[in-house]
C-alpha positions in Angstrom: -6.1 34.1 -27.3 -8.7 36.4 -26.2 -11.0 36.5 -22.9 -13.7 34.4 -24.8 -11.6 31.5 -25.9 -10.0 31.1 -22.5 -13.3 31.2 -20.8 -14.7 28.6 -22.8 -11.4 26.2 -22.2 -12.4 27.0 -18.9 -15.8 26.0 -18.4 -14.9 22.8 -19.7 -12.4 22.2 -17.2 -15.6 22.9 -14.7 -16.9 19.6 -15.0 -13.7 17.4 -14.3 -13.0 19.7 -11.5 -16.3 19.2 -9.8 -15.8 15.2 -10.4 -12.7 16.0 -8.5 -13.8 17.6 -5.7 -16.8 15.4 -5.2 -14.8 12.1 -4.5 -11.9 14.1 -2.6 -14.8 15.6 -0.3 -16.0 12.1 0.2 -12.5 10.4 0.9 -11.8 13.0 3.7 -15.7 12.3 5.0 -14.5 8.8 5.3 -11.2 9.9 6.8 -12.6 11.6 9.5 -15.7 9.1 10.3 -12.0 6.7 11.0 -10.0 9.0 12.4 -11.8 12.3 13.8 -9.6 14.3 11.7 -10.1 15.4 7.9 -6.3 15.4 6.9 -4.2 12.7 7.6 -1.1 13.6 9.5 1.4 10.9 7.0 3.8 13.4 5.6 5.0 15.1 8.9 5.1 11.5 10.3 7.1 10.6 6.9 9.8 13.5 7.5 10.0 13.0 11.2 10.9 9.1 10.2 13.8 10.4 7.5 15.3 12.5 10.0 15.3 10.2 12.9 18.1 8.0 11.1 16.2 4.8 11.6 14.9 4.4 8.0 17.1 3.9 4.5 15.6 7.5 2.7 13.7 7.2 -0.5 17.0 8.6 -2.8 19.1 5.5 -1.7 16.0 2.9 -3.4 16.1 4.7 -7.0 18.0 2.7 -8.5 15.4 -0.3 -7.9 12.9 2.1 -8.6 14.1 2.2 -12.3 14.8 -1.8 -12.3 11.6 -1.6 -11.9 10.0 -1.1 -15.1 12.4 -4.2 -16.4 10.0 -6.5 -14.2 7.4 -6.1 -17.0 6.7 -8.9 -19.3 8.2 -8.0 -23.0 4.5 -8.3 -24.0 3.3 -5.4 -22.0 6.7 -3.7 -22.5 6.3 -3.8 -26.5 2.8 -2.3 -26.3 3.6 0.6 -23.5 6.4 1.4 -26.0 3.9 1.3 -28.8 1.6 3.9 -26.3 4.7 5.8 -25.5 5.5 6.3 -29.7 1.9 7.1 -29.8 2.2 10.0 -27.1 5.2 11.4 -28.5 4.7 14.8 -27.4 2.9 14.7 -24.4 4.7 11.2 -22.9 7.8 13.4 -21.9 5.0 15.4 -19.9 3.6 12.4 -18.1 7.0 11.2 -16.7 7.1 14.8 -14.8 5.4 13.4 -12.8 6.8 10.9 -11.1 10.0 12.6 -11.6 8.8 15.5 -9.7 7.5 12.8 -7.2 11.0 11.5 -6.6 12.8 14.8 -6.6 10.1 16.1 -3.8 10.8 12.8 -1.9 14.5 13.2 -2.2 14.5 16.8 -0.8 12.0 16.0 2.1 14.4 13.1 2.8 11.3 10.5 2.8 12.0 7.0 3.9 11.1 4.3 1.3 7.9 2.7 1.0 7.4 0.4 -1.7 4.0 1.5 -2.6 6.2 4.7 -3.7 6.5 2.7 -6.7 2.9 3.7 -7.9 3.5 7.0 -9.8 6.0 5.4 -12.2 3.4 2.4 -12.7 0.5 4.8 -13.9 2.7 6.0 -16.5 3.6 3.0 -17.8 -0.1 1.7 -17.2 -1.4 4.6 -19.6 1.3 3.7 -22.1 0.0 0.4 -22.5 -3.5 1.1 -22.5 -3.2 3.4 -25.3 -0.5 1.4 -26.8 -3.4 -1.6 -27.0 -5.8 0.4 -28.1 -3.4 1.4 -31.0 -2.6 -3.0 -31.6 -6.4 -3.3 -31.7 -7.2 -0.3 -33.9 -4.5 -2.8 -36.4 -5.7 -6.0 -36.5 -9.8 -4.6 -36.3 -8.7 -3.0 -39.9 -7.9 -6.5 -41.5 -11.2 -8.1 -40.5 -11.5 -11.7 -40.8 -8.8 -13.4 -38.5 -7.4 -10.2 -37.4 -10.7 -9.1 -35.7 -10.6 -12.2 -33.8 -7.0 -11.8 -32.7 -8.2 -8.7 -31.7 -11.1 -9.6 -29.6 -9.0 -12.6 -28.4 -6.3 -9.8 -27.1 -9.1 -7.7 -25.7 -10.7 -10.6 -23.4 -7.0 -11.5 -22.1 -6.3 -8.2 -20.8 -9.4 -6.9 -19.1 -9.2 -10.7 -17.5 -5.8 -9.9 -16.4 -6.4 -6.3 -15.5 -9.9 -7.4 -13.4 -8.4 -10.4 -11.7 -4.9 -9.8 -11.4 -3.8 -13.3 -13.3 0.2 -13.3 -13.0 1.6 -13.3 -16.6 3.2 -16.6 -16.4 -0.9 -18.0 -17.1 -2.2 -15.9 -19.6 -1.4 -18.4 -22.1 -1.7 -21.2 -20.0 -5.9 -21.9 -20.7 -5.8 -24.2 -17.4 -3.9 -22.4 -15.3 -5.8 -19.3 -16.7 -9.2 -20.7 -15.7 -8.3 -22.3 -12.4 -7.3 -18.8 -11.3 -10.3 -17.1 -12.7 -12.7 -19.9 -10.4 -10.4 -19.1 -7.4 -12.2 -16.0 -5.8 -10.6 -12.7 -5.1 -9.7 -12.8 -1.9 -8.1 -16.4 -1.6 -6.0 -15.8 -4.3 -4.7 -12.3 -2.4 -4.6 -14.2 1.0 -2.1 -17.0 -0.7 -0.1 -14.6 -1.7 0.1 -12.4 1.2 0.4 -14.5 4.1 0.0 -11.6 6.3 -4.1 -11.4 6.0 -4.6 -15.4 7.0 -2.1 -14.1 10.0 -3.7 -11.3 11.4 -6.4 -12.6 10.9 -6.1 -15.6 13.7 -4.2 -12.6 16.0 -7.4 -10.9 15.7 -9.8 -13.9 16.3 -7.6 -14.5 19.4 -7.0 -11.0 21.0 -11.4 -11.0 20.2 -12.1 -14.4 21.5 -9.4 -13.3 24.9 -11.3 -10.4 25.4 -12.7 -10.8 29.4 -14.0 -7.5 29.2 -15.8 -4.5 27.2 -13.1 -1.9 27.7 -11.5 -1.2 24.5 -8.1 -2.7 24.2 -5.2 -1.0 23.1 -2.3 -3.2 21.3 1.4 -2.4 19.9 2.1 -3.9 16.4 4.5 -2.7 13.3 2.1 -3.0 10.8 -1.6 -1.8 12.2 -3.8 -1.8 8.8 -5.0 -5.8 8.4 -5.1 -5.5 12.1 -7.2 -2.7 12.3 -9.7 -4.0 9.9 -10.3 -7.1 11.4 -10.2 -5.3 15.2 -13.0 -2.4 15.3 -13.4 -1.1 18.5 -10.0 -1.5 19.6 -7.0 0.9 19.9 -4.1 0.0 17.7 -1.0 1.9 18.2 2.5 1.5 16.4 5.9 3.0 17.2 6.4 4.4 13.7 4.4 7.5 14.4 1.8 6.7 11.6 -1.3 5.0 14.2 0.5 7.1 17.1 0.5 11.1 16.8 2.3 12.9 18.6 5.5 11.2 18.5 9.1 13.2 17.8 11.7 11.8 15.6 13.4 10.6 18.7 10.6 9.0 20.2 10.1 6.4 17.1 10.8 2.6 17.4 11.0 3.7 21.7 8.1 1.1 22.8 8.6 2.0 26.6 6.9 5.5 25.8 4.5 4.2 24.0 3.5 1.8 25.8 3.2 3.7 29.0 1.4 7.2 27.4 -1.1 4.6 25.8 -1.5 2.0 28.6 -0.8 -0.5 25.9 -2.2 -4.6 26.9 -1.1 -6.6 23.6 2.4 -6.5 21.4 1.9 -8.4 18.0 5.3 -9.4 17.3 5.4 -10.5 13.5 8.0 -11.5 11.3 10.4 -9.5 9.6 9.7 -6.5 10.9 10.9 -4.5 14.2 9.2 -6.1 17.1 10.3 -9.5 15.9 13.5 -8.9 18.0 11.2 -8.2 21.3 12.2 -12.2 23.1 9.0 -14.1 24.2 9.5 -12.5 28.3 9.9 -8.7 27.5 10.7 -5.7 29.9 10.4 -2.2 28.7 11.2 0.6 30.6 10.4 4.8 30.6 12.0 7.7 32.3 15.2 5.3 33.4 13.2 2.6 35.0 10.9 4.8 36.6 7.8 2.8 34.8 8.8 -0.8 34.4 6.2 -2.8 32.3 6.5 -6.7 31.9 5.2 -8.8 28.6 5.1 -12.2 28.2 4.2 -14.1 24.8 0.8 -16.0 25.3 0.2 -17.5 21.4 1.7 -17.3 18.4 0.4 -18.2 14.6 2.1 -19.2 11.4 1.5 -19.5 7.8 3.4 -22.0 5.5 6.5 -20.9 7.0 6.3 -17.5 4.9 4.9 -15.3 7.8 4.5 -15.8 11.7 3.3 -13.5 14.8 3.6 -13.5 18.0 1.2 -12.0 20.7 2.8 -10.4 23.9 0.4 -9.7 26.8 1.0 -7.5 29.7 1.6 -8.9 33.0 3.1 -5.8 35.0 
């Protein structure tokens, strides 16, 4: 291939990699308007949590990883494999990836996160895609019936891919419909509790608020709460809301709470602080600082999801 030909490979590539650069430039813009910092600090944080001993390490969850893909309905399933036929020589080259994904993970000795799964999802999600748009490409070529079937096929999947209808109600027209009226966020709220939850923390730890200095609280999980809480200082003891923090210093709340003058623990269900009893004492530097909590309100939703709000008396 000479000079020429490469070139011109190249300058097609120019576009894509402008496209590129363009939104990453604008994710970090947003990054730093959040954070004062243009790179986020997760993958240090990440390692320091693997080595600490505190987390099961992303090699010990592969297994469920692969179960994974069996959670699929055999409808999608048949048509990714349909995709994957289609891709025949460049499918082998898409599942580097998330190979190459868990193999990095395994060596950095990563805890588990089960957002992880995502890498093995877009694979799988571009298998079906293409795997539809082979189904289609059939049953447009007979016209008549199959050109509805095919348009009926079409409407079905970009409502499930836009509203995120559970497979159990795409051929359920009620069910189907009912879902579609329901609005976004309900449906997401109903089934994650956690939003409705941190949501009434938030309305409380706002409508508690005697003063305008910012407030600094403790919680395991500092994402919902930080959305609904601008203006405050969230802090966790996982490192991730907390820089700074050693691989020995995660999960220790004393030191957190005294280099950060923490006010409010969120307690919340299933996670870490849950064990942290409704009259707390944490201590730093062998009870050289002694701070005192005590649990002022607590919420609850459906019995899937509770928290519990420590303030600071000492």
């Amino acid at each position: 291939m000479d000079g020429v030909a490469i070139a011109g490979r190249f300058r097609k590539l120019i576009p894509a990699i402008l496209i590129f650069l363009t939104v990453s430039f604008i994710w970090h813009l947003y990054y730093f308007s959040q954070f004062s910092d243009f790179f986020p600090d997760t993958l240090r944080v990440k390692m320091a949590q693997g080595a600490s001993g505190k987390w099961p390490l992303f090699y010990a969850f592969l297994p469920k990883r692969l179960a994974m893909v069996g959670t699929y309905s055999p409808l999608l399933a048949i048509i990714a494999c349909v995709g994957a036929f289609r891709l025949m020589r460049t499918f082998p080259l898409l599942l580097l990836w998330p190979l190459a994904h868990a193999a990095a993970f395994t060596a950095l000795k990563i805890p588990f996160y089960h957002w992880y799964y995502s890498t093995l999802q877009y694979v799988v999600l571009t298998a079906f895609l293409l795997g539809l748009t082979e189904v289609l490409s059939f049953a447009w070529q007979y016209g008549g019936g199959g050109r509805i079937i095919a348009a009926l096929l079409a409407v079905l999947v970009t409502v499930y891919a836009y509203h995120g209808v559970s497979y159990s109600k795409i051929f359920d027209a009620k069910a189907l419909l009912r879902e579609i009226a329901t609005p976004l966020e309900q449906r997401w709220i109903g089934k994650d509790p956690r939003y409705t939850v941190y949501h009434q923390v938030a309305d409380w730890l706002k409508a508690g608020k005697g003063d305008h200095r910012p407030t600094v609280v403790l919680a395991d999980e500092v994402g919902i709460l930080g959305f609904y809480l601008p203006g405050y200082e969230l802090r966790d003891s996982v490192g991730l809301a907390t820089p700074g923090l050693e691989a020995s210093d995660l999960l220790n709340y004393g030191l957190v709470i005294h280099r950060y003058g923490v006010q409010y623990l969120v307690a919340s269900f299933g996670l870490p602080l849950e064990e942290i009893p409704k009259e707390a004492i944490f201590q730093y530097q062998n009870a050289k600082y002694v701070y005192q909590f005590q649990s002022v309100a607590g919420f609850e939703f459906e019995g899937r999801f509770s928290s519990r709000i420590l303030k600071r008396i000492k």
